[in-house]
Structure formats: C-alpha cells, structure tokens
N, C-alpha and C positions, 0 to 999 in steps of 0.2 A: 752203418748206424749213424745216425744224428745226435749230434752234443749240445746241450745249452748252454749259452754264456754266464749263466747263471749255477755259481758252485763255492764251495767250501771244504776246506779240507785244512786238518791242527794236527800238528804232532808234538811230544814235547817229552822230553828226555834228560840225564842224567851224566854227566863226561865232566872226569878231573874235577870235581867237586861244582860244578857248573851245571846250571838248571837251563834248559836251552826251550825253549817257546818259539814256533816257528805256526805263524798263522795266515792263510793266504782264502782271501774272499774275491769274487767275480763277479760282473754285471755287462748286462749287455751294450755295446757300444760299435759303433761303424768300425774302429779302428783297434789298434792294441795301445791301449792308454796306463802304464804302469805306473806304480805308485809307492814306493819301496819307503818303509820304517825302521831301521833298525841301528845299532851303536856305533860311534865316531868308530870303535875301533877295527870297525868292518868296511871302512870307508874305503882301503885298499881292492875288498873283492868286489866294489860295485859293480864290474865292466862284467866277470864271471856268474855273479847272482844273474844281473839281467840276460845273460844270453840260458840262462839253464829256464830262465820261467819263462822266455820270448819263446824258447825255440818248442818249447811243449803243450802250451797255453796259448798259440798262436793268435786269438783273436778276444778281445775286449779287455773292461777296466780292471784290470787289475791290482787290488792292496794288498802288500807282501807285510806283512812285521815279523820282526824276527827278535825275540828281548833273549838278553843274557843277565844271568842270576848267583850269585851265591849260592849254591844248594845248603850249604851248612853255614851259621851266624855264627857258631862258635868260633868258625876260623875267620872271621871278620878282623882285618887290621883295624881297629877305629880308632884315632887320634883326636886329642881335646888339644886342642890349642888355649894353653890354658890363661895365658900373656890377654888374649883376646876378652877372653870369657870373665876376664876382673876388672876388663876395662867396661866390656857394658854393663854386669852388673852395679860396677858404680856407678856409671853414668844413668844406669833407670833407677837406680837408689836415690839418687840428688834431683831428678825430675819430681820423684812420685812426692819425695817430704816436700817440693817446692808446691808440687797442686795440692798437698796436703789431704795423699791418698794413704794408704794403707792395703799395696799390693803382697800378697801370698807369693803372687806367681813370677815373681822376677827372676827366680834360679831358673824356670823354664823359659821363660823369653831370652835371657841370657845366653843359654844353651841353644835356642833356636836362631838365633841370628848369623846373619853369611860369616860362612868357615869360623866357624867355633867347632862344628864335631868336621872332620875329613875322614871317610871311608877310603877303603882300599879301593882302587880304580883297575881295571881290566886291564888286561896286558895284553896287546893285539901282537906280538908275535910268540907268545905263550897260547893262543885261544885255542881250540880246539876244530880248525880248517874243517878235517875231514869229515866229522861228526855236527859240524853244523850243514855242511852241504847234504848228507845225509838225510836230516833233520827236512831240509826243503825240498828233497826229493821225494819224502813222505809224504809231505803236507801236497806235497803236487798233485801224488798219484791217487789220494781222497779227490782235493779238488776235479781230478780228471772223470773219477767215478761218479763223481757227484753229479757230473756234467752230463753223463753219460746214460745214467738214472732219469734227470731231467729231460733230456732230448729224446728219449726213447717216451715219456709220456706225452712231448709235445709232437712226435710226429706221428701217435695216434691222432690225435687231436684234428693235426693238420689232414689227415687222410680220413676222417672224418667229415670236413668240410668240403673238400673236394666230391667227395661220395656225395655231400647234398647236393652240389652245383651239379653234378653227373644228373643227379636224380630230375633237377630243373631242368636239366636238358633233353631228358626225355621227356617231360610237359611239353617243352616246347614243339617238341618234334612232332609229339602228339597232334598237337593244334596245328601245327602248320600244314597239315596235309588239308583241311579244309580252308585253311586262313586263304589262299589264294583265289580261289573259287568263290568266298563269298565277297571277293572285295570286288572280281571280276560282276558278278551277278547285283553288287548294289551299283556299280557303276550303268550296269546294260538299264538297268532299271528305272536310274535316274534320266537317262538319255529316252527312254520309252513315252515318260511322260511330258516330254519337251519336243519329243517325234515329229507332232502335230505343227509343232511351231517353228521349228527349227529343219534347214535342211541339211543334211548329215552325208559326208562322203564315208561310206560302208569302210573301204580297204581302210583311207587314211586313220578312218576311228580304230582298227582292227589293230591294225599298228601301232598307235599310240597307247592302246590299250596295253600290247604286249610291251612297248617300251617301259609303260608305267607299273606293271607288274615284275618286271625283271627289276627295277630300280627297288621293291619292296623283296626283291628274293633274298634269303639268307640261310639257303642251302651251303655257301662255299664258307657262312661262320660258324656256320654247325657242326661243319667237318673238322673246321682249325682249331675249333674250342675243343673236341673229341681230345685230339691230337695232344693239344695241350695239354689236357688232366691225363693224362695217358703219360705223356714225359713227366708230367709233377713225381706221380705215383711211383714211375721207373725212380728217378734221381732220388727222392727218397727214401725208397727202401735198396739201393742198391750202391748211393754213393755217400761217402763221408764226408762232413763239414761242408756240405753243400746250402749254407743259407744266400749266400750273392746270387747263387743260379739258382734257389727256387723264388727269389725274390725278383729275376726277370722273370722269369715264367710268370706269374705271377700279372705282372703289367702283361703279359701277351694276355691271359684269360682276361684281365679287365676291360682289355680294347673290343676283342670279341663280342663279351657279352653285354659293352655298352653300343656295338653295332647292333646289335641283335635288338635292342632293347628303342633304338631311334629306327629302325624300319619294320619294326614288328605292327602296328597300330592294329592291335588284337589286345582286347582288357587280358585275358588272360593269360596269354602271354607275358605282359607287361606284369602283371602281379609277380608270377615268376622269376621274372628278369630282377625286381625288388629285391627278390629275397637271393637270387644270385649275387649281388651285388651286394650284399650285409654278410654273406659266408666269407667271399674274397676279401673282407675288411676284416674278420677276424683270421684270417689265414697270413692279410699282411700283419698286424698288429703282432701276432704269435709269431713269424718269423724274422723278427727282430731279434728274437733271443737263439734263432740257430747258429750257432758257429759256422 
C-alpha cells in the first residue's frame, strides 16, 4: 500500500493536572524536513522526539507542536509583583496629568506591563515524560492513517492514468500495423512520377528504403513501454512507500513514448502520443506526494 506525504494526526490529553496538545501536520518534500514547536522544558528530549517521528514518518516536511497547559487555573501560582506594579502606575499617572488626559485604564496597563503578574512556570523534571511521548505516538499513528487513507486514493488515480497511457498504446499499435506500408507506398509513388526522369538503381533504392523504414520502426518502444506500465502497476500495488521508484519508472515511460512520438509521422498517432504525454505529467505531478 502507498502513503501520502500529505497527513494530520492531534491527540490531546489530561496527566497531573497538565493539558498536553500534541499536533503533527505533513507535506510533501524530496527529503525529511522536520520542524519541531514545543516548550524550553522539553529541550532535553529533543534528540528522543526526533528519532520517534524520523523513524516512523520517514519521508517529508514535517511540523511537530507539542504545547503544555495548566488543566486547572485554580491551581495557578500567580504572583503580583507588587513593588513593580506602584511603580508604573505612578509613572503613567504623571505622564497622563502631564498630556492632560484622563485615563480609566491605567490599573490595567499597569498590570500589563513586563513581570508585573509572573505565572507558575513548568517544571521539566516534574513533566510527565511518559504521557507526553505517549501523546506523540498518537498523533503519529492518525498522521500515519491519514497518510495511508491519502495514498490509497492517489494510487487509484495513478493507476488510472497509467490505464489511459495503456489504452494509447493500443492506438498506436493499432495504426502502426498500416503506418509502415503507407509510408513505404507514398515513397514508391513519389519515385513513380520522377521514373521518367530520373534513372533509379532498383536493389540500392530497395535498401534504402528498408533502411529508411527500420529508422521509423518503433516495435522495440512498444514492447519497453508495455514493460514499463506493467512494473508501474506491479510496484504499486505490491510495494510500500515506493514513490523514488515509481518516479524512475516514470522518466523510462516518458523516454519511450517521447520516442514513439519523434518517429511515428502518422497525425494519429501523434494525437495519441499528445495525450500520453499530459497523463505522464499528471502521474509525475501526483507522485510527488508518494512517500
């Protein structure tokens, strides 16, 4: 089964009076680009966080946040510094009669100004380790569903497209059992009415003719483009996290059918070959997002 880069997954829980928010979003990227948010007092487990969401989440950008909370305000230590809090209220009391305002709100700017109120601060060797690692193993395993939900409707999609390029391949196939024969017949044709005027060595024109037709053959891209959407199809339904190798495959179908497409000189074919080449660009486009 195929995963998309693309995923989301929140968990958020309740330990030791502590409200724990554990949110982790994904996008698609060539490499694993992590992004981690969460409190100074977790700064010790950084090296443990990263290897639990590296080693699970193997590929793209990844934003970890992780907030810790009070669950309960009651039990808030909160402290007024009260020394502070007389000092700027006097001092915005002797601004405001100086511009000769008439502020209300000075007890609350007063109060708002740096460390006038000080909250109780977190205690990182009090936190609750287990239950927050917990907490991001949940959020993982949405994020990994999520992914998993997403890649299973993108590699319809992709097997979808493949089906139409299949289906152009059998146009072509179609057309080319005549396409040889009439390129053979406008050339004998063209030489017919120059006959008269031109003297012509039979074998060498024979030859050249066959050399010239074997240069337009594209029997052996037919077979390798077969080939190709045959392994797309296999690795897709059969192998995990396979977006780098369906993303070679991928440039092999386009070499193909942009050979097919420079020695076809058949309109219909070429119409074809058009629209093989618009399927291939939504199959690269959508597999950017396979894991």
């Amino acid at each position: 089964m195929q995963e998309s880069m693309t995923g989301y997954g929140r968990d958020e829980r309740t330990c030791q009076n502590l409200l724990i928010k554990t949110e982790i979003k994904t996008l698609n990227s060539k490499f694993l680009d992590f992004s981690p948010r969460y409190p100074k007092e977790l700064s010790s487990k950084e090296a443990e966080i990263r290897t639990v969401v590296t080693d699970r989440l193997k590929r793209g950008k990844v934003m970890l946040t992780i907030e810790i909370e009070v669950a309960d305000d009651s039990s808030l230590d909160v402290q007024v510094d009260e020394a502070r809090f007389k000092a700027y209220y006097k001092k915005f009391s002797e601004l405001t009669r100086e511009v000769g305002s008439d502020s209300p709100e000075l007890v609350k700017l007063a109060l708002q100004a740096p460390d006038v109120i000080k909250q109780q601060e977190l205690d990182s060797e009090s936190l609750p380790w287990k239950d927050i690692k917990e907490s991001l193993s949940e959020a993982i395993l949405q994020c990994i569903a999520f992914r998993k939900n997403e890649g299973e409707a993108l590699a319809k999609k992709l097997s979808e497209y493949i089906k139409n390029i299949r289906d152009g391949l059998k146009t072509v196939e179609d057309n080319d059992d005549s396409r040889s024969e009439n390129i053979r017949t406008r050339i004998q044709k063209n030489l017919d009415e120059i006959r008269d005027r031109v003297q012509v060595d039979e074998n060498r024109f024979e030859q050249e003719l066959i050399f010239y037709t074997e240069r337009l053959d594209i029997s052996e891209e037919k077979v390798r483009l077969k080939q190709h959407l045959d392994y797309f199809d296999e690795v897709i339904q059969k192998e995990e996290n396979a977006g780098k190798k369906l993303g070679f495959i991928s440039q092999e179908i386009g070499r193909e059918i942009n050979t097919i497409g420079s020695k076809a000189n058949h309109a219909e074919i070429q119409r074809t070959v058009v629209m093989m080449k618009d399927e291939l660009e939504k199959i690269k486009e959508q597999n950017l997002n396979i894991l």
